[in-house]
FIKESE-518174 format. One line per 10 residues: number of its first residue (from 1); for each residue x, y, z of C-alpha. Coordinates in nm, 4 decimals, decimal comma, padded with zeros to 6 digits. Example, Ala and Ser with C-alpha at 12.3 -4.5 7.8 and 13.67 -1.06 7.14 Angstrom:
<pts>
1) 01,2300 -00,4500 00,7800  01,3670 -00,1060 00,7140 .
</pts>
This chain:
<pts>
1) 04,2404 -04,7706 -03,6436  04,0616 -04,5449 -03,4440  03,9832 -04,5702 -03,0843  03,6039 -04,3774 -03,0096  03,6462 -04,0874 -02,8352  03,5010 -04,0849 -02,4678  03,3435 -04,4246 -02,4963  03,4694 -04,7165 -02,2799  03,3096 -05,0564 -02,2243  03,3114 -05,2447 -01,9301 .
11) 03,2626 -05,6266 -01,9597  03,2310 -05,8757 -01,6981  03,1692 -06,2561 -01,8122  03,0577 -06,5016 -01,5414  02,9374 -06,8411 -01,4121  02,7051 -06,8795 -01,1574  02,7606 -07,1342 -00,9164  02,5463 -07,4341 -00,9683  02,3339 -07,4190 -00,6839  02,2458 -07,0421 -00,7994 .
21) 01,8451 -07,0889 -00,8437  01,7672 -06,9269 -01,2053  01,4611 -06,6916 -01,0001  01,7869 -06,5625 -00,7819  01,9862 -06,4999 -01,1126  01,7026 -06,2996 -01,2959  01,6611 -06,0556 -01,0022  02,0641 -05,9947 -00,9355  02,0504 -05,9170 -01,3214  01,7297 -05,6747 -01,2513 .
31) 01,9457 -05,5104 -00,9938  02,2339 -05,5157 -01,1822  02,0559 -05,3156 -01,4534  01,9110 -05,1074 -01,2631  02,2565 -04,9517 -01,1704  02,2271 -04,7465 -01,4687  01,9582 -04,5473 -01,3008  02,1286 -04,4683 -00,9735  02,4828 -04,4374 -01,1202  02,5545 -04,1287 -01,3597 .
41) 02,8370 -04,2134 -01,5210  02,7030 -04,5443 -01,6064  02,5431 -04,4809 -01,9376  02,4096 -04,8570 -02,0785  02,3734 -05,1963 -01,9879  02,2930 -05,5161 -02,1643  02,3225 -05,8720 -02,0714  02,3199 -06,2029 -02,2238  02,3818 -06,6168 -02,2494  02,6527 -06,7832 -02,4267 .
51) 02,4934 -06,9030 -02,7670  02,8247 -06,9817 -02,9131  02,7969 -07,3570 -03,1207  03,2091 -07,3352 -03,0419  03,1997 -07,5087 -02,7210  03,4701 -07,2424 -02,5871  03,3055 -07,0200 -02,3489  03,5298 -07,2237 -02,0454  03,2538 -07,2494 -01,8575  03,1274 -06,8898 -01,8690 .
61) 02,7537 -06,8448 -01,8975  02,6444 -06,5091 -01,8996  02,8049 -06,1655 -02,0242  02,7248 -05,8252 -01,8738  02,8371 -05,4841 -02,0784  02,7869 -05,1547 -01,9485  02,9177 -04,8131 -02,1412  03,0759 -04,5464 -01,9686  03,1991 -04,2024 -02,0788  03,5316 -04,2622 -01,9230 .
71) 03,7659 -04,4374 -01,7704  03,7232 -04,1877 -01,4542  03,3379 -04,2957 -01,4696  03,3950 -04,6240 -01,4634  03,6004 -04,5575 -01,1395  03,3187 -04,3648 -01,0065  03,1101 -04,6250 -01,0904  03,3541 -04,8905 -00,8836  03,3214 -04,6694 -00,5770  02,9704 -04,5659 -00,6150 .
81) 02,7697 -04,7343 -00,2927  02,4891 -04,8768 -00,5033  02,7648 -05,0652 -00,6989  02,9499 -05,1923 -00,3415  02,6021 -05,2909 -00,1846  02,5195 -05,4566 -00,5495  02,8407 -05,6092 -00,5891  02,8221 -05,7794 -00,1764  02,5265 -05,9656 -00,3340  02,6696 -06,0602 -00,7413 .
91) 02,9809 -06,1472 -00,6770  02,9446 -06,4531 -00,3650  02,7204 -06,6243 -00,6431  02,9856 -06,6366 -00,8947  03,1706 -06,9470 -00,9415  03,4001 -06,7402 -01,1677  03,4235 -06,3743 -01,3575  03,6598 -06,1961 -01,5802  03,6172 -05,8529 -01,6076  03,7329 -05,6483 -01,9099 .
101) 03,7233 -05,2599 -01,9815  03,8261 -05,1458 -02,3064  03,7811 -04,8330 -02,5671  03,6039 -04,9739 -02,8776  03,8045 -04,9426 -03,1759  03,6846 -04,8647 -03,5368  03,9536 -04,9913 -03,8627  03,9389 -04,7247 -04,1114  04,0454 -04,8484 -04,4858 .
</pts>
């Protein structure tokens, strides 16, 4: 197996809260992807719903990945002030989160 060099993920999966209006949840995820223009070491974003037809998402709704060079990006990213000011807003609608960073691995055979 091979880990890919300089590329780390950061995933966060969350549930809104139910009285989170679906127009309020479209523009935190506008914001939210606009961080990749105002943060350098952020270098991608994508979003989506749960689709699974196994019923085991725990609640979870929606999943956020971003790509960083780096684990030292991704703590530049953390401390970055449009991530604090963003985060003040994202996180007090969130029922729950997880968040995940990880180096994508490839399996060689």
């Amino acid at each position: 197996m091979e880990e890919a060099k300089g590329v780390v993920k950061h995933v966060l999966v969350a549930k809104f809260k139910e009285e989170t209006l679906p127009a309020q949840i479209d523009e935190l995820i506008k914001g939210y992807a606009n961080l990749v223009n105002l943060i350098e070491p952020m270098k991608s974003f994508h979003w989506g719903k749960d689709v699974s037809i196994e019923n085991l998402h725990q609640g979870f709704t929606h999943v956020f990945e971003s790509a960083f060079e780096s684990t030292e990006g991704i703590a530049e990213y953390i401390d970055h002030p449009a991530h604090v000011e963003f985060a003040n807003l994202f996180l007090p609608v969130l029922e729950k989160f997880v968040v995940i960073d990880y180096k994508p691995t490839t399996v060689s055979f």
